[in-house]
C-alpha positions in Angstrom: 123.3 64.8 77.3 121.0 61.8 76.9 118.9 60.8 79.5 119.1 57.6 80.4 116.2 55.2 80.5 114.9 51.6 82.1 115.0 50.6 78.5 118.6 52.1 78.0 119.7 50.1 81.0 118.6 47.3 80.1 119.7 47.3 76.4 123.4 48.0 78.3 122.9 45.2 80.6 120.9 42.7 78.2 118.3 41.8 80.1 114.7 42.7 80.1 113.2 46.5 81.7 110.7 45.0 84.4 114.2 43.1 85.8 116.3 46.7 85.5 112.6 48.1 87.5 112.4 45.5 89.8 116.5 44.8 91.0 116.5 49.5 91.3 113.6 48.4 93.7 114.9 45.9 95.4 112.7 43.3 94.6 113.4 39.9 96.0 112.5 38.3 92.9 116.3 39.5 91.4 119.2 37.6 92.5 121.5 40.0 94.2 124.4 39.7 91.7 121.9 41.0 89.3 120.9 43.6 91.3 124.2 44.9 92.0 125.6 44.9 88.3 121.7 46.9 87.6 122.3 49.2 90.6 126.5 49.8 89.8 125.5 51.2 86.3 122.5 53.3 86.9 124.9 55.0 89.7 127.3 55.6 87.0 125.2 56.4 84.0 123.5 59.1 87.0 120.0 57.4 86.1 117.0 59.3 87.7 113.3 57.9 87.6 110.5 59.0 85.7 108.3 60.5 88.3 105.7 61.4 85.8 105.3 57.9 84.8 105.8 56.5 88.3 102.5 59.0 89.8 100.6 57.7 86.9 101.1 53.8 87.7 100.6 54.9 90.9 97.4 57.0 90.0 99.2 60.0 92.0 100.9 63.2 91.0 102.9 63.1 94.2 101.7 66.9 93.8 99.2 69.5 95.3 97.7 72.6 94.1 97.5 76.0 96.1 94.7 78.6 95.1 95.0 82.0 96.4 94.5 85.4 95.6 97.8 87.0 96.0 101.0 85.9 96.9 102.5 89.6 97.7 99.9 89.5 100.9 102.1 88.8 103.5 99.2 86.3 105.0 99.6 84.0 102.2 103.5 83.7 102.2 103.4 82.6 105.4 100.7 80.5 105.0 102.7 79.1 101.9 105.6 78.3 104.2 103.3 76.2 106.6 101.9 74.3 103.7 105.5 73.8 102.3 106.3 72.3 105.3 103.8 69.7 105.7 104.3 68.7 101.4 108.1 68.6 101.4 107.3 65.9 104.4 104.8 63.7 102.4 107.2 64.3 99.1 105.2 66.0 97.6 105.6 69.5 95.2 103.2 72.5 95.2 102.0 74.5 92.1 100.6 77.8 93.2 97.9 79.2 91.2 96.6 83.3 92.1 93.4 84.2 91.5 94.4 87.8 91.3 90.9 88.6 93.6 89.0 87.4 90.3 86.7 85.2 89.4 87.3 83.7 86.2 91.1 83.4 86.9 89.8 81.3 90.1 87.7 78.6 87.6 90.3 78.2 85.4 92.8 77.6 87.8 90.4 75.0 89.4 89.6 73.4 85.9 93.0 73.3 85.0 93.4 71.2 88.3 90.5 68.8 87.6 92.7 67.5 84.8 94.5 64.5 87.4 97.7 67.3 87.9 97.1 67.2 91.5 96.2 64.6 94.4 94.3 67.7 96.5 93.2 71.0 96.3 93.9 74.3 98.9 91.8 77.2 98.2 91.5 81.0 99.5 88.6 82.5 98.0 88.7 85.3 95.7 87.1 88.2 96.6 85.4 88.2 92.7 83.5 84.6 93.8 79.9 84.6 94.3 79.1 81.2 92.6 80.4 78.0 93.4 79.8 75.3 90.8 83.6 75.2 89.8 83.8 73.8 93.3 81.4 71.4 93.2 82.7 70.0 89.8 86.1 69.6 91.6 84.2 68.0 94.5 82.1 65.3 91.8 85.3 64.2 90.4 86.7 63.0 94.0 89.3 65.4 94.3 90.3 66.7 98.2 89.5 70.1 98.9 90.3 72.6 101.9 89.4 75.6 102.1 92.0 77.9 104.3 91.3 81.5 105.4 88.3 83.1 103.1 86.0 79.4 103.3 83.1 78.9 101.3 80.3 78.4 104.8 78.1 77.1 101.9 79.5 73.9 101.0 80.0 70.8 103.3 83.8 70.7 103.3 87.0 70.7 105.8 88.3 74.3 106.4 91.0 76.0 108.4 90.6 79.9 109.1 90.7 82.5 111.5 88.2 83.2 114.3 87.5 86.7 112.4 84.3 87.6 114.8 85.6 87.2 117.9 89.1 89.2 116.4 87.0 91.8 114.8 85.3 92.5 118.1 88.5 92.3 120.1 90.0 95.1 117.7 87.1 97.6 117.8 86.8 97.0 121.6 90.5 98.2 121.8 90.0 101.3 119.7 86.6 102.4 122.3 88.7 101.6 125.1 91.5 103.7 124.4 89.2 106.4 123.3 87.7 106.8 120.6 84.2 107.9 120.6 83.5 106.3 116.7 85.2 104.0 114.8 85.5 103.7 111.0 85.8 100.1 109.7 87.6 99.5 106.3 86.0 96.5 104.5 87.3 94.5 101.6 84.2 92.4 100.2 81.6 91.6 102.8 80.5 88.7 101.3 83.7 86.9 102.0 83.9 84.8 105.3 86.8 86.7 106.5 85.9 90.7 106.0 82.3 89.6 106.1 82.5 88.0 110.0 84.9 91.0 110.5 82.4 93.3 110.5 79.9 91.3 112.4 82.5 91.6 115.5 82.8 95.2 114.7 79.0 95.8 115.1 78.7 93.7 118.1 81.4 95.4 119.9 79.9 99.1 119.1 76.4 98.0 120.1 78.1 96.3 123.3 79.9 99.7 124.2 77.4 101.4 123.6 78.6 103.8 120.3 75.9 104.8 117.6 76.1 102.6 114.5 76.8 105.1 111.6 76.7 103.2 108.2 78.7 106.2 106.3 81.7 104.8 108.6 81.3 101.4 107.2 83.7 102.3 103.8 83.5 99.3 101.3 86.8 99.1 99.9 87.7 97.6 96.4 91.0 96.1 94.6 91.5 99.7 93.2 94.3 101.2 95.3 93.9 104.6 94.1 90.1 104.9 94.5 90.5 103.6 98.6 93.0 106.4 98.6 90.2 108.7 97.7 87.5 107.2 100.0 89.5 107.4 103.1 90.8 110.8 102.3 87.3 111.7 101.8 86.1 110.0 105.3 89.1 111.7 107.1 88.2 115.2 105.3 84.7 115.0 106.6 82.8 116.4 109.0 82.3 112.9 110.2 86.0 112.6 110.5 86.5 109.1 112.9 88.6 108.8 115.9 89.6 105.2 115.1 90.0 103.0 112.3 89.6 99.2 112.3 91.3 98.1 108.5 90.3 94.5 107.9 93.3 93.7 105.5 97.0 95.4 105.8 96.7 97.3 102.3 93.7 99.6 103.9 95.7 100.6 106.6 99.0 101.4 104.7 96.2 103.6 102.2 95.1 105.3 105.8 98.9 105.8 106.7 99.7 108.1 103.3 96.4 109.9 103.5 96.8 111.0 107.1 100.6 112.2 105.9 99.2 114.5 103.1 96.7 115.9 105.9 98.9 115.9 108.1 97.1 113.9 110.7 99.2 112.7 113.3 98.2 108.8 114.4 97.8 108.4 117.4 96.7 112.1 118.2 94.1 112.8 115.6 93.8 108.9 114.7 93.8 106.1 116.1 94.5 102.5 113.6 94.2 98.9 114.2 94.5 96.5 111.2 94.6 92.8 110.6 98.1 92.2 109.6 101.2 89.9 109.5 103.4 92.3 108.1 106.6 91.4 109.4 107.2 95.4 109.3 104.4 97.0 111.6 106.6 97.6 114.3 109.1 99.3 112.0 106.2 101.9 110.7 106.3 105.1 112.0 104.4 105.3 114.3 104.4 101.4 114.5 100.9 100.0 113.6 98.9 97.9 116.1 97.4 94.3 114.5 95.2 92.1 114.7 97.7 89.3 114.0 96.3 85.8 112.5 99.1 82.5 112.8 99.2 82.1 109.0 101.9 79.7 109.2 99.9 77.3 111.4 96.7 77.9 109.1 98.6 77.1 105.9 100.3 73.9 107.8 96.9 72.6 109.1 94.9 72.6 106.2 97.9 71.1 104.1 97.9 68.1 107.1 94.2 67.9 107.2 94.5 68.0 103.0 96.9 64.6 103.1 94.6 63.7 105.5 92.0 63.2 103.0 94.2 62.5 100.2 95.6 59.5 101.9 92.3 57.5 102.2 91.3 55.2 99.3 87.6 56.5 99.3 87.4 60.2 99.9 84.1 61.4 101.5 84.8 65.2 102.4 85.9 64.9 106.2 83.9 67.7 107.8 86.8 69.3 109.9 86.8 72.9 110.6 89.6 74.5 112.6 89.7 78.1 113.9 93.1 79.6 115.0 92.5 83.0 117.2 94.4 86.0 115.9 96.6 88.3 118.5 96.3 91.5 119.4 99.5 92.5 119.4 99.1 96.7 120.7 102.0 99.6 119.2 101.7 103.2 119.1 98.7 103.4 116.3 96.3 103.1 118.8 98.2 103.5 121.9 95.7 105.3 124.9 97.2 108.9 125.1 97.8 110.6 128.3 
């Protein structure tokens, strides 16, 4: 089927393609029988704009870009559907990028960005990123950029994320108060803002409650499924065998859940688990896991609005607005108190 252009129109309708643009607009420089006959045949010739060519006269893509490191994390498709939201409201589309928790797939994807695709940036760290310059080249050529969940605390920038110190205290403090004597924590990076400040709550709540800190508890975890398998079967093998488990992302704590059934550890009588978590299936585990539960959706939706924010002013300056959204404890049998 041909497509039909401005300049097929107006060949159809003999006259020139800024009147055929102006009359589909509505301009009041068309006389209204002109407009109608204009408007009557792109209706019936089913005529659709160019919105390539209209985002470059307007020196907008009328779209955004959304770095993050996996989509199957059931953080990020939630926080996908709040930043959905807020774009389908401004008109706007969303290309989602994943990192992949790497590095170099996280600069190209920014490059590739830098090339006038987008009007604004969102960004999740990859837990592979140590060095920042990709971000600062994004930054130089005026582009918006929010950071939501893992932040860069580096850079001057807006950012919308969880309050992951206050949460990670709140979840080892639930563990010591119902019972455990020592508590494992499962990281995932430590030099990320989320895992990293994570841990900080963990240490503060054991030195508050007044457990020993023992460092061969802290297990760094990797992207390597089958060697955290090995790690925590090794911790819960060991003489130094925990009575609680604080997981800082979901993935850990599903590891802990097949390891403790080829031991045959029974949670909550030999183990207790708490684990930062939206999966929309923790109550249906068996038993049903206790989270620490962040809003994604309303972390995803605020950084897109504070994103348009930025977007929508003609000289862009990096508004310094930095959000925290607590996470809830939400308490099930993984770490219920005994009797």
């Amino acid at each position: 089927m041909e497509i039909v252009t401005l300049k097929k129109l107006a060949e159809l309708l003999n006259v020139s393609q800024s009147s055929v643009s102006k009359a589909l607009k509505d301009s009041h420089e068309i006389g209204q029988e002109t407009k109608n006959r204009i408007k009557a045949l792109a209706q019936e010739l089913n005529y659709k704009p160019n919105a390539s060519a209209s985002s470059l006269r307007r020196k907008s893509s009328k779209t955004i870009g959304v770095v993050v490191p996996l989509i199957t994390n059931s953080f990020y498709a939630l926080a996908m559907n709040g930043i959905e939201t807020v774009a389908q409201a401004k008109d706007h589309h969303v290309l989602i990028y994943l990192t992949y928790e790497t590095y170099k797939k996280e600069v190209d994807s920014i490059r590739h960005l830098q090339n006038g695709i987008v009007d604004g940036v969102l960004l999740s760290i990859s837990r592979g990123t140590t060095d920042y310059e990709h971000l600062r080249e994004l930054k130089s050529r005026n582009i918006p950029l929010v950071f939501f969940d893992r932040v860069c605390e580096s850079m001057n920038g807006p950012w919308v994320t969880v309050n992951n110190h206050e949460s990670g205290y709140a979840a080892t403090e639930h563990l010591i108060k119902n019972g455990c004597k020592s508590v494992a924590y499962l990281s995932f990076a430590n030099h990320l803002s989320t895992t990293g400040n994570r841990l900080k709550g963990y240490l503060e709540a054991l030195k508050k409650c007044d457990l020993h800190l023992d460092e061969e508890l802290i297990i760094e975890c990797t992207n390597n499924d089958e060697e955290n398998y090995k790690k925590i079967k090794k911790l819960l093998q060991s003489k130094n065998c925990p009575h609680g488990i604080f997981a800082s992302i979901e993935r850990l704590a599903l590891i802990t859940y097949h390891v403790c059934k080829e031991l045959k550890l029974k949670i909550p009588n030999d183990l207790k688990i708490i684990s930062f978590s939206n999966l929309e299936t923790a109550s249906l585990l068996k038993p049903s896991l206790s989270t620490m539960t962040p809003n994604a959706f309303e972390i995803g939706r605020k950084a897109a609005e504070i994103l348009f924010e930025n977007i929508e002013k003609k000289n862009f300056k990096g508004k310094l607005e930095r959000i925290t959204i607590p996470a809830s404890l939400i308490e099930r049998e993984s770490s219920q108190l005994l009797p």
